[in-house]
N, C-alpha and C positions, 0 to 999 in steps of 0.2 A: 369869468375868473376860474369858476371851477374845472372850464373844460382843458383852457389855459397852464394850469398851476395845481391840478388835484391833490396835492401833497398839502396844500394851504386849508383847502376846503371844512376840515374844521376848525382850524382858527378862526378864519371868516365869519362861520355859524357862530361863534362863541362873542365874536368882537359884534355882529348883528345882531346876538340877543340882548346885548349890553346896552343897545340904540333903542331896542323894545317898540320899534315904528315912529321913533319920534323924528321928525322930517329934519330938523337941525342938525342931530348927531349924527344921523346916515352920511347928507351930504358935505359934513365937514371932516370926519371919519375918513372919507371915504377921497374925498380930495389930499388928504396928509398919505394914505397911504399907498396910494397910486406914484407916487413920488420917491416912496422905500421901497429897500431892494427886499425881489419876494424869495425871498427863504424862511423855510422853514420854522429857523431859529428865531431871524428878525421879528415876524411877526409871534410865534411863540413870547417874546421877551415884552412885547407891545402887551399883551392880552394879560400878562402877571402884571403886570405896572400901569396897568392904565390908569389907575387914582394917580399916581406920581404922573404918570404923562398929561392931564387933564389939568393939573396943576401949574405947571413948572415950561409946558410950551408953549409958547407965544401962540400959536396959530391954533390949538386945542382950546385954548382959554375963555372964550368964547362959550363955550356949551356949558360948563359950569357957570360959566357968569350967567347967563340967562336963566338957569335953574336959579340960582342963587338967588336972583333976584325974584322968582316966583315965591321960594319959600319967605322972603325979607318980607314980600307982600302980604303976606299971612296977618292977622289981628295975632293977638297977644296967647290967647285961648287954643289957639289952632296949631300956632306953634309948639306949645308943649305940647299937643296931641302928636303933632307929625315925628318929632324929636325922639315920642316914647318908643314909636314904633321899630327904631335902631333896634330894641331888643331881640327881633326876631329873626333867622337866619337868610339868608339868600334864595329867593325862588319861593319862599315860604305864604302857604296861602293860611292867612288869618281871619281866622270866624268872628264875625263882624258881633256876635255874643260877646265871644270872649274878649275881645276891644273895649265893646260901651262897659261890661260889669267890670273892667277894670279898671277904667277910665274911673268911672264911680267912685270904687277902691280908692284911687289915687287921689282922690278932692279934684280931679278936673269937671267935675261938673256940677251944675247945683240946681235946684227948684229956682225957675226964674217964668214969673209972669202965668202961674197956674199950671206951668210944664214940668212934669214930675223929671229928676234928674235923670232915669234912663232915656223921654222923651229928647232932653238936652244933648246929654253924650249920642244917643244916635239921628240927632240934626249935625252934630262935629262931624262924624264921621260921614254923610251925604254931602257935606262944604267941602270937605278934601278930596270929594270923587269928582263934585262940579269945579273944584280949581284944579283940577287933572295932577294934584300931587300925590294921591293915591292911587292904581289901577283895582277899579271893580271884578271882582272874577263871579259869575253869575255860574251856579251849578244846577244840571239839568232836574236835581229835586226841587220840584215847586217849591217855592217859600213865598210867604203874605210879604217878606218887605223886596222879592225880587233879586235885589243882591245882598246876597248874604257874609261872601266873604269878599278878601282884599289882598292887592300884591303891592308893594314898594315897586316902581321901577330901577332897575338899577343902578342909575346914575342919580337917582336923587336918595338913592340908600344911601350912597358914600356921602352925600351933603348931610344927610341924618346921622351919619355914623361919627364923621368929620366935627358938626355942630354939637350933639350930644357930650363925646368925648370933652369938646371945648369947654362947656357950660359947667363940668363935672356932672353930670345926668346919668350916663349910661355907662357899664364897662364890662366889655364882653370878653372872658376867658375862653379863648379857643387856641388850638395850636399856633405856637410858633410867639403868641400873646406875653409878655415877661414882665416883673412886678415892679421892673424901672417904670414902666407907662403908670404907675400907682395915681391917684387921685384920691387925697385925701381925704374928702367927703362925696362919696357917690353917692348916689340914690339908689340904683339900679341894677342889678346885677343878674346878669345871664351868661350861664355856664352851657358850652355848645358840646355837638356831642362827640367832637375828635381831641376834648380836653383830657389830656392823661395825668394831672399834676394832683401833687401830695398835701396834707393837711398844712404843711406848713407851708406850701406855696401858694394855695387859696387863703391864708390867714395873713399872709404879707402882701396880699396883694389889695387889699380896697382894708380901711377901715368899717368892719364891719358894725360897727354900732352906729352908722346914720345910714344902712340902707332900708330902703322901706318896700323892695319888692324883689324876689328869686325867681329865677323863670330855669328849668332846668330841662332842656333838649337832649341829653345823652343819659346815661348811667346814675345812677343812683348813689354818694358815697354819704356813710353815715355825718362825715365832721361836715357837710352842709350847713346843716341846722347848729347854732352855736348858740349859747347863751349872751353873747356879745349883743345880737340881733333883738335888742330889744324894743324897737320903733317897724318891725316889719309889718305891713299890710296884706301886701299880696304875695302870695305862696305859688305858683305856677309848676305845678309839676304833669301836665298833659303830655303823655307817650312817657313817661319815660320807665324803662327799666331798671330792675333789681330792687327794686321796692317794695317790700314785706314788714306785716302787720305792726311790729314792733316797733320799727321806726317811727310808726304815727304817733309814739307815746310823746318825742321830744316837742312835737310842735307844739302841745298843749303849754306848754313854756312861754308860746310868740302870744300873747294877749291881748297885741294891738290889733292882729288878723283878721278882715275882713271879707279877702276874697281865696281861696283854696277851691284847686282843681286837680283830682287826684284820675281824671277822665284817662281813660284809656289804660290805668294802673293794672294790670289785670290780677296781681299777685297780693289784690286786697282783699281780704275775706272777713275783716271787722273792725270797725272803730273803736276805738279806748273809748272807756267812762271819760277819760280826764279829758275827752274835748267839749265837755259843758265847762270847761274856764274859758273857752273865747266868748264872751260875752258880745264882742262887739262884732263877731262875724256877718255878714249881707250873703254871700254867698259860695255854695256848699256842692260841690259839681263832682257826681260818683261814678259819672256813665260809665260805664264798659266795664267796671269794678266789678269782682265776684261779692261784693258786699248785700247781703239780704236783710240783716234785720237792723236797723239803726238802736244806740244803745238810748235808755229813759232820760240820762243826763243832757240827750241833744234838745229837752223840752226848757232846757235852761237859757237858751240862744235865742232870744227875744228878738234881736234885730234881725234876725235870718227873712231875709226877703226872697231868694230861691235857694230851694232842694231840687237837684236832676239826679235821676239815679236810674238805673235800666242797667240789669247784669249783661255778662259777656256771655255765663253758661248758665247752667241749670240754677238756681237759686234754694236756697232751705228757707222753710219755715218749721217756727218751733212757737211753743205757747211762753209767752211772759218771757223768753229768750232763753229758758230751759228746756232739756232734753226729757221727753215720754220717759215716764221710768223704766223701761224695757230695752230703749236704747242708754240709756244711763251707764246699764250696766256695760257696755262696750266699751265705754269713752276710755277706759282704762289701755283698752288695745293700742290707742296711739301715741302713747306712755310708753311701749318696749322699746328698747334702745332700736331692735334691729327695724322695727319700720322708720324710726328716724334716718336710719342711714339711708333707708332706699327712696326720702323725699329728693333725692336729684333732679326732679319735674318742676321742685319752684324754684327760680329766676330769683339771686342777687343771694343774701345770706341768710334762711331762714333758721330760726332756734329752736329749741324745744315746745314752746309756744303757739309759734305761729303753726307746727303741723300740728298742736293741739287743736289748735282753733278751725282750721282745717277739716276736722275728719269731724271733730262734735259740732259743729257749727255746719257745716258745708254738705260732707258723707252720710253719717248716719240720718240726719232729719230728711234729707231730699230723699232716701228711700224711704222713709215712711210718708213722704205727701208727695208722692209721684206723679200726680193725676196735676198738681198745681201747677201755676204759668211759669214758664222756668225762667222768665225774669219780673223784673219788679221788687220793691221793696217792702216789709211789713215797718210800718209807724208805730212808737209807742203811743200808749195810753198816755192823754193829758196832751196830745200835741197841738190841742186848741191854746196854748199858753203862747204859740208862735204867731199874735198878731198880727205882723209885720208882713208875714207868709204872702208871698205875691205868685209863686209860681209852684207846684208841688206836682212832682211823678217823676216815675212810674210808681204808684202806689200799691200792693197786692192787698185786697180786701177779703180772697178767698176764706180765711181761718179769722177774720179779723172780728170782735165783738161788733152789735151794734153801737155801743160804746163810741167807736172808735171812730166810724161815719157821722154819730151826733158831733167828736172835738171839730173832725172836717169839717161839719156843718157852718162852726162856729170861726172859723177863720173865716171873715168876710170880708178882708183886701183884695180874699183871691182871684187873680183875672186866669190863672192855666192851670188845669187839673187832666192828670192819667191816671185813670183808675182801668187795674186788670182783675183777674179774677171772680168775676163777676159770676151767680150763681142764684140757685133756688133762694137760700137764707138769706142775701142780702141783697139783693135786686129791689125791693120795694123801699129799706131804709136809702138804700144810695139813689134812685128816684127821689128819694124825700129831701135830702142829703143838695143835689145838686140843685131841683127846681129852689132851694133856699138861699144859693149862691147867688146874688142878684147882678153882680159883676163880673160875672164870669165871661170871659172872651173867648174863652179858647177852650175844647173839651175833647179827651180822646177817651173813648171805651174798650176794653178789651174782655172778650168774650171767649170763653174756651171749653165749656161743661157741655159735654156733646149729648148729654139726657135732655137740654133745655135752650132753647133759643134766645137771644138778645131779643127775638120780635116779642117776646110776653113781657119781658122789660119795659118796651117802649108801647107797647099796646095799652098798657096798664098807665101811664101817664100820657098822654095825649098835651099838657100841658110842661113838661118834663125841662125842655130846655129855656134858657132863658130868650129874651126875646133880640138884646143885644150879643149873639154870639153874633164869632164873626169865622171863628173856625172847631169845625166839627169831622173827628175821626173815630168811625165805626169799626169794630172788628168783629166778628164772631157771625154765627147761623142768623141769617139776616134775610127773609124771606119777600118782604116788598119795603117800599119807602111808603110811610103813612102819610096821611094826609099832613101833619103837622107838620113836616119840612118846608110847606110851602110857605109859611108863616115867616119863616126865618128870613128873615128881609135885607138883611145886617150881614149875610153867609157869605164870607169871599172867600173861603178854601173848606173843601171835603174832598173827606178821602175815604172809600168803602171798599174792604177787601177780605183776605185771611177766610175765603170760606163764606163769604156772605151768603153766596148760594141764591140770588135774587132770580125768582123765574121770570120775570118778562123783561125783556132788554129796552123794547119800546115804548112799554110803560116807563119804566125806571126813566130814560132818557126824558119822557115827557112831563114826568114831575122835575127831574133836575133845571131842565131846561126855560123853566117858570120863574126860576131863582134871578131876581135882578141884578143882586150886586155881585154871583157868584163868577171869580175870576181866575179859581183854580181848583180843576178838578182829577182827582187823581181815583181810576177806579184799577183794583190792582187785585193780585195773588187771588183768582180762581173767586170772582165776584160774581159769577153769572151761575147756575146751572147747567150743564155739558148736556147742550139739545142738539149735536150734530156740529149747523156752521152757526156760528155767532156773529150778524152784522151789525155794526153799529149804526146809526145814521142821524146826524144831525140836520134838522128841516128849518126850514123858515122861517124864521122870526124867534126861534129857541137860541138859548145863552148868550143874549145881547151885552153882559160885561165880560165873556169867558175870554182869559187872555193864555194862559198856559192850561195844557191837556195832556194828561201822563197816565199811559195803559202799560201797565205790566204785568205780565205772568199772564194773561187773559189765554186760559185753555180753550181752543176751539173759535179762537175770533179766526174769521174770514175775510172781512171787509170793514174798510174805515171809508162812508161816505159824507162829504158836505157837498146841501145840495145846493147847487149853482144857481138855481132861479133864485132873484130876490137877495135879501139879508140875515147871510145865514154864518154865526159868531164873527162879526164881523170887528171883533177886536182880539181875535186869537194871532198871537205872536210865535209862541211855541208847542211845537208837537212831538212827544219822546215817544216813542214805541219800544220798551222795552222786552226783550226778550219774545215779545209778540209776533215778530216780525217772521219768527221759526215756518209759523204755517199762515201765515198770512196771504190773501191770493190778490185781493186789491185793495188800493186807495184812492180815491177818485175825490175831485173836486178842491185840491189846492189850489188850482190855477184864478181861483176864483175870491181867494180870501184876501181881501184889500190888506190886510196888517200883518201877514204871515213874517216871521225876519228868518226862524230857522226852524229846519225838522231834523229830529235825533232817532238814530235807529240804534238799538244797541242790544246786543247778544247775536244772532245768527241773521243773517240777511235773508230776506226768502228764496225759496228753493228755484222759483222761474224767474228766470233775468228779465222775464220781459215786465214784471211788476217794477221794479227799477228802474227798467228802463221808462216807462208809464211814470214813475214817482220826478226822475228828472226833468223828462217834458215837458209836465206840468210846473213843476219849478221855474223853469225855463220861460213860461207864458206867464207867469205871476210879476204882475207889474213894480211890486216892492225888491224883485229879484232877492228871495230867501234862499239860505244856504243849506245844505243839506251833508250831513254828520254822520257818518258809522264809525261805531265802534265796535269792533266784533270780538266775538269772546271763542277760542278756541276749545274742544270739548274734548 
């Protein structure tokens, strides 16, 4: 066709991505349009109307009707999951997070049979990928549950988009979108980001008093948030822009609010007091936020089951959320009208305020604790009152009281804690701290005090983690793996990096490789000691669960070997090479891994073609026939 018709060639790619490989729509697609005259225009006018073409012709009708009838086959439960999913844009990959904690949000899941509601919502979400009305998108970051996000196919968006609209569920303002489509009582409401329209055409368009969730993919506009909104729950504001501090005052209004996602806001530099009136909040997502220090009132949100927070840039820390009296006397500088004028760097409308907050909150205190992690968050004092606390970090504990690691101590729901800033003064309380966590699943450390190692940490407790971890992430001067690792019996993902600085590779390998249930190992950014060549080599009868293996930044690796005698990780699936790949001289031994599916190379291919050419041979003789993936990064 394309050699045929080249002028068509990307409509064709556009009307094929639409089919997304589903063997119905190709070959029915594909028979209607063998039949139409190939112009240009023709098929241009097919590829904008295909919902009305899939509809309305006889010989099309068929490929909706067999969806249709997938989705009718759904249980009761599954359906409103798949329906909710309308909200999200075209092409859009959906973090399988942010799905079950809204799902939650939403009352679609519940405690049934001993299984905590996120166990629930994220069994929904696996039933919609095994009835193929979801597409799984697996990203080359290792993750414990494997797939972590998710696509809508095309053709069964428009059945979602289609049925949602029906039900009154969903109503999505994007261009072209107008208030005659109104729907009385929606629930739902996501603003896309080619919406250009005015407070009173968002105010005519959905009665706002029964929606119960805002999902906002474009721009930021103040009359969003309405007092009308009083039943809302989830707040959705992930990427978007023009969003400054001030704004966050109105939402402390929504009091039914359970889930807020301010992720990727980056123009947030502090939380109002007034959001201790969401009482009913579950969860509280600040990633990529410039936000450091959380205010005392957030000790008021008792039902908070996760806190994520991890800045974008450098972070402040100040004591009690006050400035050192020395900086004090500055704060008055961001008070003169003319540095007001020259904030044109923040994004959407900021006021007098927000550069306040800005320069005494953000500026002055980061130069006086320069040395600290430049992201993470400092916790108030009392933040043991948070119960419910099931997931908390990135935590910064460098400046923090012991205090503040005994409240930690004292949340014992919690299965996921990151703590950074780890140091001389409180390395033995946060040892104390965590070995008290008896639930703890999941543990990241971050280490950064270049006078003092992470190994006097863990040297100093030998007994330190709990026995049920299941994942453990190390960061900082990390000189061996101690005997105590091996204990961990329960470990299906580590990750050791940032400077570890571990001198023996063989060693290290051969305590790793002891690990039974370990099945994701990620050793990364400059883990080894720089002795020359760095080989790796996995032997015989080491990491008999290891399914995914991800090397990055690895300065000085030379060789990735598995050796071929015998049973050697014989349940590895995936292999990423990140950035490694620069000076890499060989890899030997895939041809030999019964379960291998795909290898990822990604930053700079290596310099001799003939290691590639070696990498594909080998591929080639691998019985499972794995795929193999560059991505290269241009410098």
């Amino acid at each position: 066709m394309d050699e045929e018709y080249p002028e068509l060639a990307d409509e064709t790619k556009q009307i094929l991505k639409k089919c997304n490989g589903l063997p119905l729509a190709i070959v029915t697609m594909g028979g209607f349009l063998a039949r139409q005259p190939k112009t240009l225009m023709e098929w241009r006018k097919f590829n904008e109307h295909i919902s009305a073409e899939l509809e309305m012709n006889t010989e099309l009708q068929r490929i909706p009707n067999v969806l249709v009838k997938s989705y009718e086959g759904l249980p009761y439960h599954l359906k409103s999951c798949f329906l909710y999913m309308s909200i999200f844009p075209e092409d859009y990959s959906i973090s399988r997070r942010r799905l079950v904690q809204r799902w939650i949000a939403e009352g679609y899941s519940s405690e049934v049979r001993g299984k905590s509601m996120e166990e629930t919502a994220d069994r929904y979400f696996m039933e919609l990928i095994d009835r193929s009305v979801i597409l799984p998108v697996r990203k080359h970051v290792p993750s414990l549950k494997g797939i972590d996000s998710c696509q809508l196919h095309d053709l069964m968006r428009e059945i979602s988009i289609s049925r949602a609209m029906d039900e009154n569920l969903v109503f999505r303002l994007e261009e072209g979108s107008s208030s005659s489509k109104t729907q009385a009582k929606i629930r739902h409401v996501a603003i896309s980001s080619n919406w250009e329209g005015d407070k009173c055409e968002f105010e005519s368009a959905v009665d706002l008093s029964h929606i119960r969730s805002l999902t906002v993919f474009g721009r930021w506009r103040s009359f969003f948030i309405s007092e009308k909104m009083k039943f809302l729950r989830v707040l959705d504001l992930e990427g978007t822009s023009g969003l400054v501090d001030h704004h966050l005052e109105h939402i402390a209004r929504l009091i039914h609010l359970k889930y807020i996602s301010l992720r990727r806001c980056d123009d947030i530099y502090h939380l109002p007091d007034s959001w201790g009136n969401l009482r009913q909040l579950q969860t509280l997502n600040m990633k990529g936020t410039r936000i450091c220090n959380l205010p005392k009132s957030i000790t008021h949100l008792t039902k908070l089951q996760y806190l994520f927070a991890r800045g974008s840039t450098p972070a402040c820390f100040s004591l009690d959320g006050r400035l050192p009296n020395d900086l004090a006397k500055l704060c008055g500088a961001c008070c003169v009208p003319k540095l007001l004028k020259d904030a044109e760097w923040m994004d959407g409308d900021p006021n007098w305020h927000d550069v306040c907050t800005f320069w005494c909150h953000v500026v002055f205190p980061s130069l006086a604790w320069m040395k600290l992690d430049p992201y993470g968050i400092v916790v108030p004092r009392s933040v043991r009152k948070l119960k419910a606390l099931h997931t908390l970090g990135l935590v910064n504990i460098a400046d923090s009281s012991k205090s503040a690691l005994r409240d930690i101590r004292k949340l014992t729901q919690l299965r996921k804690l990151a703590v950074t800033g780890i140091n001389k003064k409180n390395y033995q309380e946060l040892c104390s701290t965590v070995t008290g966590l008896s639930r703890l699943e999941s543990l990241s450390m971050e280490f950064i005090e270049e006078s003092m190692s992470l190994q006097s940490c863990l040297d100093d407790a030998t007994s330190l983690l709990p026995k049920n971890l299941q994942s453990l992430k190390l960061y900082g001067i990390l000189v061996r793996l101690q005997d105590w690792i091996g204990g961990l019996q329960s470990l299906v993902k580590l990750e050791i990096g940032r400077l570890a600085c571990l001198t023996s590779v063989d060693a290290t390998m051969q305590v790793l490789g002891k690990l039974p249930s370990l099945a994701i190992l990620s050793l990364m950014w400059h883990p080894f000691i720089m002795t020359g060549n760095i080989r790796v080599t996995f032997h015989r009868e080491a990491f008999p669960s290891l399914m995914v293996l991800h090397l990055k930044r690895i300065d000085g690796l030379q060789s990735v070997e598995f050796e071929e005698a015998g049973p050697t990780t014989p349940k590895l699936e995936l292999l990423v090479l990140e950035y490694a790949a620069y000076r890499l001289r060989s890899i030997s031994g895939l041809s030999s891994l019964p379960r291998l599916k795909e290898v990822v190379i990604e930053g700079s291919v290596p310099e001799d073609e003939e290691v590639m050419g070696s990498v594909r041979d080998q591929l080639s003789r691998n019985q499972n026939n794995p795929v193999l993936k560059i991505d290269l990064f241009v410098y």
